[in-house]
N, C-alpha and C positions, 0 to 999 in steps of 0.2 A: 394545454394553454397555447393559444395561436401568441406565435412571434411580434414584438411589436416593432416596425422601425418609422424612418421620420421620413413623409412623403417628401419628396423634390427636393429630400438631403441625402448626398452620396457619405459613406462610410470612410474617412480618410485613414481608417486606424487600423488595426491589425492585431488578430488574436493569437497567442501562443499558446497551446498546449504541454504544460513542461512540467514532466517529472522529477519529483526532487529527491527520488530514492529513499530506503527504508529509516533514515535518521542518522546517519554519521555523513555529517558535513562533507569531509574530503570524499565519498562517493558518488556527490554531485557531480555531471557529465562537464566538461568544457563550457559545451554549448550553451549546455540551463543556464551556467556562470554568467557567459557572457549577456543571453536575451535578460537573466535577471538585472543585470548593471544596467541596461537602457530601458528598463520597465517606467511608465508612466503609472498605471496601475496593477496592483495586482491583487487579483482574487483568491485566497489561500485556506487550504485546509486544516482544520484539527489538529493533523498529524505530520504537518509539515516541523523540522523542530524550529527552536531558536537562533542555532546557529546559521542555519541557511537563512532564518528571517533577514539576521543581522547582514546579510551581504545586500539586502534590496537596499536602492539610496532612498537616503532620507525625502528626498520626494517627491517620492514615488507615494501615490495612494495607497492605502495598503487595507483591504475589507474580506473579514473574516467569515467563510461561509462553508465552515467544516459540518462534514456529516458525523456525527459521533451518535453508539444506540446508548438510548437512556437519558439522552438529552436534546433539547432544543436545538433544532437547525433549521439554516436556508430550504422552503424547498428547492425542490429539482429545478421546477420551472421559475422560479424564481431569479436562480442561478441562470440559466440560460437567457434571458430575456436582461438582467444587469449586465451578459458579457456581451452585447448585441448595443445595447445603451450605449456603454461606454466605447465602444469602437465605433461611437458618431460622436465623440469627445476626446478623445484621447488617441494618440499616435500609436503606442504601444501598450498593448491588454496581454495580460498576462495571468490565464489559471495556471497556479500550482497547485500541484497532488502530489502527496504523499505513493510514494515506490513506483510504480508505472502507469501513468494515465489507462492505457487500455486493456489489465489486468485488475476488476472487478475495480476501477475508476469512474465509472460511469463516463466516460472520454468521449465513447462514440455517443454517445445520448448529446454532450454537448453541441460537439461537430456538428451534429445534425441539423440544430439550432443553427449553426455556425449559418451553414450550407443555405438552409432554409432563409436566411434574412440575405445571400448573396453576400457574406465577407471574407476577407482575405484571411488564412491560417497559415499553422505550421506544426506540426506536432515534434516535442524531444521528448523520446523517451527517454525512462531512468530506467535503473537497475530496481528488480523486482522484490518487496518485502519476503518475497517466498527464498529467491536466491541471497538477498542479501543476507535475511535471518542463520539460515543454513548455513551462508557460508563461515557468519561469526559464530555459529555454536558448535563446528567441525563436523557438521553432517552436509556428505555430500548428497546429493537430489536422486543418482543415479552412480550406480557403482557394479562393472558388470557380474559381483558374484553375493549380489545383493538384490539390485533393483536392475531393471532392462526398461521402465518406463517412468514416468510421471505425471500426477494429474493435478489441477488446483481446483479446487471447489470451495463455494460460499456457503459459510453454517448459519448463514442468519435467520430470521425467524419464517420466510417463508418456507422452510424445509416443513411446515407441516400443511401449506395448501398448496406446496407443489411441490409430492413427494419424490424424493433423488430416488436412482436406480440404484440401490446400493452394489449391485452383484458387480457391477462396473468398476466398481472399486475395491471390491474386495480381491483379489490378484496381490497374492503375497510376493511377488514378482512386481510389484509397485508401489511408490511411495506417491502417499496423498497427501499433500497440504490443504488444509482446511482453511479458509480468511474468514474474520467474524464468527468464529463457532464456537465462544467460551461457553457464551448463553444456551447454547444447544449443544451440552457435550453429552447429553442423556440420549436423543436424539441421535448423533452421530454412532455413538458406543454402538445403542441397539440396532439400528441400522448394517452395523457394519458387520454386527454378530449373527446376527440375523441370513444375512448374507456369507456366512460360513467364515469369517474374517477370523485370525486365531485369536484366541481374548490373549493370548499371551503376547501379541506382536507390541512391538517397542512401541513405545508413543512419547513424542516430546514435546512442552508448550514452550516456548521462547516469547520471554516478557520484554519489552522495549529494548528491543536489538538492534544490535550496532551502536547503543550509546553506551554511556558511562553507569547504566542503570540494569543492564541487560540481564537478566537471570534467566535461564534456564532449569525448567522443571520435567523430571525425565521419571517415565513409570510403564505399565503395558498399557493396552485396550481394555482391558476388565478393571483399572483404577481410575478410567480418563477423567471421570465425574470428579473424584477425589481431589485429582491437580489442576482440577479448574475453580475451584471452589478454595484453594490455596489460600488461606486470608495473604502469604504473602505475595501473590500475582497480583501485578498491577496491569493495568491496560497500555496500548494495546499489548498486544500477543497473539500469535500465531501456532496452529498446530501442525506439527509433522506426524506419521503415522508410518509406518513400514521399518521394515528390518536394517536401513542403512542408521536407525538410532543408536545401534549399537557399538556404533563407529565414535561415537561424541565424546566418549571419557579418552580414548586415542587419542583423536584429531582437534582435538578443543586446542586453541592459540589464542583465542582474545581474553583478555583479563583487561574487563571491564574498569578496573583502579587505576590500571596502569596509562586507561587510555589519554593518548594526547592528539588532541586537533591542530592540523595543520593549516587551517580556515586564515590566519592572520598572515602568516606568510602567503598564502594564495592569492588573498587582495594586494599587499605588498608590492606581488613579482608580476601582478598583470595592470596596475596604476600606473 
């Protein structure tokens, strides 16, 4: 879809790219905080939560155009062509995304858009649903007598007209994070086994992490179908894959009941 803009109308507005991290309020950046307080509009996803909505002022536009699978959404170009709109109406445009605009965000697709119509940006990243998940279910990414590397990869449905290399990832010497792979754990599994992957390596799916709902469901590679199929997983969720899972009953520190958001004092001490 070619870009639309308004002849012999210059863009006085300005777009931000800004990641609102994997769902716990307090690991919003500074930055987001502050472009969020002077948002005029802003375009938000699915999976951005509540609590960060709650920091956008009241009026500020505020238009829902999450991608979530299995339901109704904006398209792509759709989205890009509303934030091109509105930054010839509005001062400040603001997409937010859920953990890091340019980690399976579709970020640079927008920019592109951005570029293409001649406006002004700025991209903030957040902290990555892959790190942030990890870090609240006490599995590190990379541990040197564990893991020496790490990779993220998209389990969504086109893993079957654009078949992954799986040998790439099989490197027991690496932890894979899978994003969107619930749908496709039969997929991943045989892929991975396929690829010499040990059916015994640790596998953990982490359900809405970072918030007060987060569960953690932990098994090997030869059950992954099992713990995604969990009737109690709820979406989203994330998979880890490699040997640093083993680390999670150790390293585990968030207790999800106990959690308390510090979101009220942060408005507070920056008003």
């Amino acid at each position: 879809m070619e870009i639309v803009t308004l002849p012999g109308q210059a863009a006085g507005g300005k777009v931000w790219l800004v990641g609102a991290g994997p769902g716990d309020v307090d690991l919003l950046t500074v930055k987001a905080y502050r472009v969020l307080q002077n948002a005029d509009v802003v375009l938000y996803d699915a999976l951005v939560s509540a609590e960060i909505m709650a920091l956008i002022p009241s009026s500020a536009e505020k238009i829902a155009v999450g991608k979530r699978a299995g339901k109704h959404s904006a398209a792509q170009s759709e989205i890009n062509q509303l934030l091109v709109t509105k930054a010839y109406t509005r001062k400040n445009v603001v997409r937010l995304k859920g953990g890091d605009p340019f980690i399976f965000g579709r970020g640079g697709e927008e920019l592109q858009s951005i570029v293409e119509a001649g406006l002004t940006f700025e991209v903030v990243p957040g902290i990555t649903a892959a790190s942030g998940t990890a870090a609240y279910a006490g599995i590190p990414l990379t541990h040197r007598d564990y893991a020496q590397g790490v990779s993220f990869i998209t389990g969504h449905c086109q893993l079957e007209s654009r078949p992954m290399d799986w040998k790439s990832y099989a490197n027991p010497n690496n932890t894979l994070i899978v994003y969107m792979g619930i749908l496709n754990a039969d997929i991943i599994k045989k892929g991975l086994l396929g690829a010499n992957r040990s059916p015994d390596t640790p596998v953990a799916i982490v359900s809405k992490a970072t918030t007060s709902e987060q569960r953690t469901f932990i098994g090997t590679l030869d059950n992954l179908e099992q713990l995604a199929t969990d009737p109690q997983l709820v979406m989203p969720a994330l998979m880890v894959i490699g040997e640093v899972v083993e680390l999670a009953d150790s390293l585990n520190w968030f207790n999800p009941q106990q959690r308390q958001s510090s979101a009220a004092n942060l408005t507070e001490q920056t008003n």
